[in-house]
One Martini backbone bead per residue (centre of mass of N, CA, C, O) as a GRO file, in nm:
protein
  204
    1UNK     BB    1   2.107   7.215  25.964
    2UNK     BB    2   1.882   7.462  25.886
    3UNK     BB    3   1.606   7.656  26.033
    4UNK     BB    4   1.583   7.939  25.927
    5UNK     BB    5   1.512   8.178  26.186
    6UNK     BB    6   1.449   8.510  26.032
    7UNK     BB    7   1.422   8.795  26.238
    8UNK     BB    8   1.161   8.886  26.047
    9UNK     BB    9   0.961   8.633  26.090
   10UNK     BB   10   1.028   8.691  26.388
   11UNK     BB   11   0.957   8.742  26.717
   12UNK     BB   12   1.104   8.807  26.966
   13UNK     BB   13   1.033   8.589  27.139
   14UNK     BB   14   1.065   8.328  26.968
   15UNK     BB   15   1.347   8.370  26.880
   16UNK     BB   16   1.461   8.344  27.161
   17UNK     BB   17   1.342   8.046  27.199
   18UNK     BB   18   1.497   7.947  26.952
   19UNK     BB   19   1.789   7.986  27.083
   20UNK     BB   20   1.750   7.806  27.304
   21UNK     BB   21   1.670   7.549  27.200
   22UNK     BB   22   1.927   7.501  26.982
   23UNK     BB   23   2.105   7.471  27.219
   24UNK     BB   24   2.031   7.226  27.323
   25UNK     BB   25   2.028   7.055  27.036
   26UNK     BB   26   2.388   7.133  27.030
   27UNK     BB   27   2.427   7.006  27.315
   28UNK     BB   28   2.316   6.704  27.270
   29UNK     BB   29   2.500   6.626  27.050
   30UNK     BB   30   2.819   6.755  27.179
   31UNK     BB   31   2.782   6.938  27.392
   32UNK     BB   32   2.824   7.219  27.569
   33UNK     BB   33   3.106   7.297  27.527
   34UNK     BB   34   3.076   7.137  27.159
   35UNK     BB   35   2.976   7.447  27.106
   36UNK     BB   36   2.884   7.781  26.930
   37UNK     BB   37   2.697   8.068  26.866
   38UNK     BB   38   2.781   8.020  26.561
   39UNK     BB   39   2.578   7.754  26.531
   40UNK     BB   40   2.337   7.853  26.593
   41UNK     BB   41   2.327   8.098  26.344
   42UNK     BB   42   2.350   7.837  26.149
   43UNK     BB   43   2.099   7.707  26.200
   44UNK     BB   44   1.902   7.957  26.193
   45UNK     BB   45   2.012   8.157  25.997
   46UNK     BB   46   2.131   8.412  26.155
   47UNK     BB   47   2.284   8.629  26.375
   48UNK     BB   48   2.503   8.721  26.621
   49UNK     BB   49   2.370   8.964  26.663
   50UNK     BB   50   2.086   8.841  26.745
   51UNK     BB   51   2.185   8.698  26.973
   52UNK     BB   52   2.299   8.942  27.126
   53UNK     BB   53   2.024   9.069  27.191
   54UNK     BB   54   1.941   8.837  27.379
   55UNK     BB   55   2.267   8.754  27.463
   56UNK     BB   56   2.576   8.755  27.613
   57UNK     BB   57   2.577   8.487  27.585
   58UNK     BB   58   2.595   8.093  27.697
   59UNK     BB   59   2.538   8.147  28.001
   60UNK     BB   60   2.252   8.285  27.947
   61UNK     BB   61   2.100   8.068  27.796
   62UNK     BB   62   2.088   7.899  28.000
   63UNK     BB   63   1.933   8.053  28.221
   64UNK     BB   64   1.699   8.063  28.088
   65UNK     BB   65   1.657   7.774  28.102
   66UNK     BB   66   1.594   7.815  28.410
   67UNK     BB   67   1.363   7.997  28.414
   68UNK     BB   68   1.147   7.816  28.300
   69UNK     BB   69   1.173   7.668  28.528
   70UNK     BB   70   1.062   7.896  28.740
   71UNK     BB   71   0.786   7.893  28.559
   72UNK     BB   72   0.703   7.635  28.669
   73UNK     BB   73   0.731   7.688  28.983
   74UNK     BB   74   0.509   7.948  28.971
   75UNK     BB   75   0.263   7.762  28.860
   76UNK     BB   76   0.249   7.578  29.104
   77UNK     BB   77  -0.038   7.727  29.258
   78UNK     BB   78  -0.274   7.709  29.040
   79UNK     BB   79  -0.361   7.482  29.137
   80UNK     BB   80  -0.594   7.279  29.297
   81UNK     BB   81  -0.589   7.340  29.653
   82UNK     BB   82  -0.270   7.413  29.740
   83UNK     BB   83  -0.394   7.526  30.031
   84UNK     BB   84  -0.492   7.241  30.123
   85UNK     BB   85  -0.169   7.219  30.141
   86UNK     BB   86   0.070   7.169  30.288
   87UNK     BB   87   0.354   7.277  30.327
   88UNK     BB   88   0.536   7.015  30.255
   89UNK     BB   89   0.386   6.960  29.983
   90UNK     BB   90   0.445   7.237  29.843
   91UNK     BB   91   0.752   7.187  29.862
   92UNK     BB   92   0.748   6.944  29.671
   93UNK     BB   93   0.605   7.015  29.435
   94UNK     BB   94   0.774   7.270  29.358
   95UNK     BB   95   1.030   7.117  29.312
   96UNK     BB   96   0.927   6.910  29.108
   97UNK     BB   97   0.840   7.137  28.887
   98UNK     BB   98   1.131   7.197  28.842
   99UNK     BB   99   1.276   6.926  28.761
  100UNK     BB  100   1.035   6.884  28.547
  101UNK     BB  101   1.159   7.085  28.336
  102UNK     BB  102   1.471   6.971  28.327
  103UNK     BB  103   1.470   6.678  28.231
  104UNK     BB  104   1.486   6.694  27.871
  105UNK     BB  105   1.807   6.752  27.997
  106UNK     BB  106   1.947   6.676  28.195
  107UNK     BB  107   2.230   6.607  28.153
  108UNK     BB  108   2.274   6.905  28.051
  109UNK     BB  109   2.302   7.016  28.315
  110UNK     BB  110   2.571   6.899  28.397
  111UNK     BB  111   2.754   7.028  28.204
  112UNK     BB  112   2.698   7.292  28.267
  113UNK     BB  113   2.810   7.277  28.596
  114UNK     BB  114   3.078   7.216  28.501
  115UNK     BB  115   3.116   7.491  28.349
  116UNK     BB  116   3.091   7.674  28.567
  117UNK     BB  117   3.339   7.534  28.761
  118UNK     BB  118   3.560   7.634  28.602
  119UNK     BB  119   3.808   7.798  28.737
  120UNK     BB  120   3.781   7.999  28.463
  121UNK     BB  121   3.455   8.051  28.627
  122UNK     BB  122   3.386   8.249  28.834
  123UNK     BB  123   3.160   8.441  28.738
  124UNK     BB  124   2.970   8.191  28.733
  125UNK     BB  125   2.987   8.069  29.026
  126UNK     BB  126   2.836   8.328  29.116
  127UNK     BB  127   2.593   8.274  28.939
  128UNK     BB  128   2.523   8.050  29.070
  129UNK     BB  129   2.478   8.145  29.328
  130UNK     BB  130   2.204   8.352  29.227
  131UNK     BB  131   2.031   8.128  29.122
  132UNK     BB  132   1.972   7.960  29.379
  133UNK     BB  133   1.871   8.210  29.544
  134UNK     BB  134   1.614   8.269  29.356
  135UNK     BB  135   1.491   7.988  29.378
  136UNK     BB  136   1.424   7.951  29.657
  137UNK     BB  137   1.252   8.217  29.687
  138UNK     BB  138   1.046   8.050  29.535
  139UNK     BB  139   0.988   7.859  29.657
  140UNK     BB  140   0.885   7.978  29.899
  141UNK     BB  141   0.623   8.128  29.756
  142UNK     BB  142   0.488   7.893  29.667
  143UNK     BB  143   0.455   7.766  29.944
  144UNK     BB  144   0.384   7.995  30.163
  145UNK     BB  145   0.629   8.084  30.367
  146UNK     BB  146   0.591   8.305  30.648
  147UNK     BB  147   0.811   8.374  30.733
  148UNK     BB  148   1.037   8.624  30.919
  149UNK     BB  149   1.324   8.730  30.935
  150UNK     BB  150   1.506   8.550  31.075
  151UNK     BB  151   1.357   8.283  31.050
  152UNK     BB  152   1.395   8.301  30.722
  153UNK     BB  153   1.646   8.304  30.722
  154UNK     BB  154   1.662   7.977  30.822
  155UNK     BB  155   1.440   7.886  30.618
  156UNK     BB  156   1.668   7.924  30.372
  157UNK     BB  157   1.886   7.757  30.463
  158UNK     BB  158   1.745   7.509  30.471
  159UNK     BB  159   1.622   7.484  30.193
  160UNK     BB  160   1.832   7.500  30.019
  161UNK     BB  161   1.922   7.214  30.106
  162UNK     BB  162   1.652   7.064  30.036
  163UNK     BB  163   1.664   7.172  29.690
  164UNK     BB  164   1.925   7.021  29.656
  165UNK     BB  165   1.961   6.739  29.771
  166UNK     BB  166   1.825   6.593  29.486
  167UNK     BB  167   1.973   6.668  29.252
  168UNK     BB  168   2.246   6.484  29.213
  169UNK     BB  169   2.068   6.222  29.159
  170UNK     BB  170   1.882   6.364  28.908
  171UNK     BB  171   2.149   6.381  28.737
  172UNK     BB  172   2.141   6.012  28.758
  173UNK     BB  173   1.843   5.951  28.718
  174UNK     BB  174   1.686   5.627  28.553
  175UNK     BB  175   1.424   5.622  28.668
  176UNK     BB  176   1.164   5.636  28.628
  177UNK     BB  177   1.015   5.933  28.643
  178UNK     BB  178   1.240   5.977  28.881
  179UNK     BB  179   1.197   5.856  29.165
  180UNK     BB  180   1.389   5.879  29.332
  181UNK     BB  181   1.400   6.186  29.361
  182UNK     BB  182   1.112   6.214  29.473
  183UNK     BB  183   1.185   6.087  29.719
  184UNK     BB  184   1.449   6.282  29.829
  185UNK     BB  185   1.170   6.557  29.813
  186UNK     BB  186   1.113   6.472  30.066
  187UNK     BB  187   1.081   6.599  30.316
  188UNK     BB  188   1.175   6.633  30.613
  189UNK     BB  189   1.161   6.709  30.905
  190UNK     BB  190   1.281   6.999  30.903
  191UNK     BB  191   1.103   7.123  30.790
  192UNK     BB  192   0.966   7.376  30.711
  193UNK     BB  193   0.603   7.523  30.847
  194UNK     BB  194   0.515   7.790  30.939
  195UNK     BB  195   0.262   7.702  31.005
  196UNK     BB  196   0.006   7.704  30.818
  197UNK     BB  197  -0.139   7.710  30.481
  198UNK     BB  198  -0.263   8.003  30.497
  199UNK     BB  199  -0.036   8.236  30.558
  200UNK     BB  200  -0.016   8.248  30.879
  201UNK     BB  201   0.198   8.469  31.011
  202UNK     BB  202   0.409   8.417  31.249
  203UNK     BB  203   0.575   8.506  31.537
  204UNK     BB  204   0.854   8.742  31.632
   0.00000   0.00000   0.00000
């Protein structure tokens, strides 16, 4: 069945947004590796040209959808109040609003990520360490996390290990609201907490 999205009638952004969609779509349906960005041109109506212009694979099509998660976790600071929650609150609420940004779809990130590990997929693997660490960046910062220097190289490596810590959980996780995970994502003691709130750097 057509949806019929002809990248005339639709704006350069919306169109990207709609093959990202039908990506998901075709996903759920047969599995991330049993469809082709063929099938995405023939659902949409378009074709791979126009797809070739937004994507240039289907892992990248991935990536965007990660992105959109990384985009729902850098809004999560805009909340009223951020400032007066704890470092150790910050960080725990920024990954969850990762995490819930990719939930409509949690089945289909395993699938991504078998994808990517797949021996014949180094280039893949490469880049999803790369995801990994752009993501994590982005907690730090949504978090208020001022540590600085070689601290900062300490509380990434630690951070890298908390932010993932949940993930293995949540990708398999059917309880409501999907609880065991969040409960998973409360940081531990070792949580990086770099001084105050308020964001201010620490010394040394």
């Amino acid at each position: 069945m057509s949806e019929m999205a002809a990248p005339g009638a639709l704006g350069q952004a919306e169109l990207r947004c709609r093959i990202i969609d039908t990506a998901l779509t075709l996903g759920t349906e047969r599995g991330w590796d049993g469809f082709h960005l063929h099938d995405v041109a023939a659902r949409l109506g378009i074709s791979l040209a126009d797809i070739a212009g937004h994507f240039a694979g289907k892992d990248a099509i991935a990536e965007a959808w990660f992105e959109r998660a990384d985009a729902a976790l850098l809004a999560a600071p805009d909340a009223p109040g951020w400032h007066l929650l704890s470092p150790r609150e910050r960080l725990q609420r920024a990954i969850l609003s990762w995490l819930d940004a990719l939930a409509p779809h949690r089945k289909l990130a395993a699938e991504m990520l078998r994808y990517k590990l797949q021996l014949e997929h180094l280039h893949l693997q490469v880049q999803g360490a790369l995801r990994v660490s752009r993501t994590v960046q982005w907690i730090r910062e949504a978090a208020l996390l001022p540590a600085t220097g070689w601290r900062r190289e300490c509380e990434e490596a630690a951070l890298t290990a908390i932010s993932l810590s949940p993930f293995p959980c949540w990708l398999r996780d059917d309880s409501l609201g999907a609880s065991r995970s969040r409960s998973r994502s409360r940081s531990p003691s070792g949580t990086p907490t770099s001084n105050t709130g308020s964001g201010t750097a620490s010394g040394g």
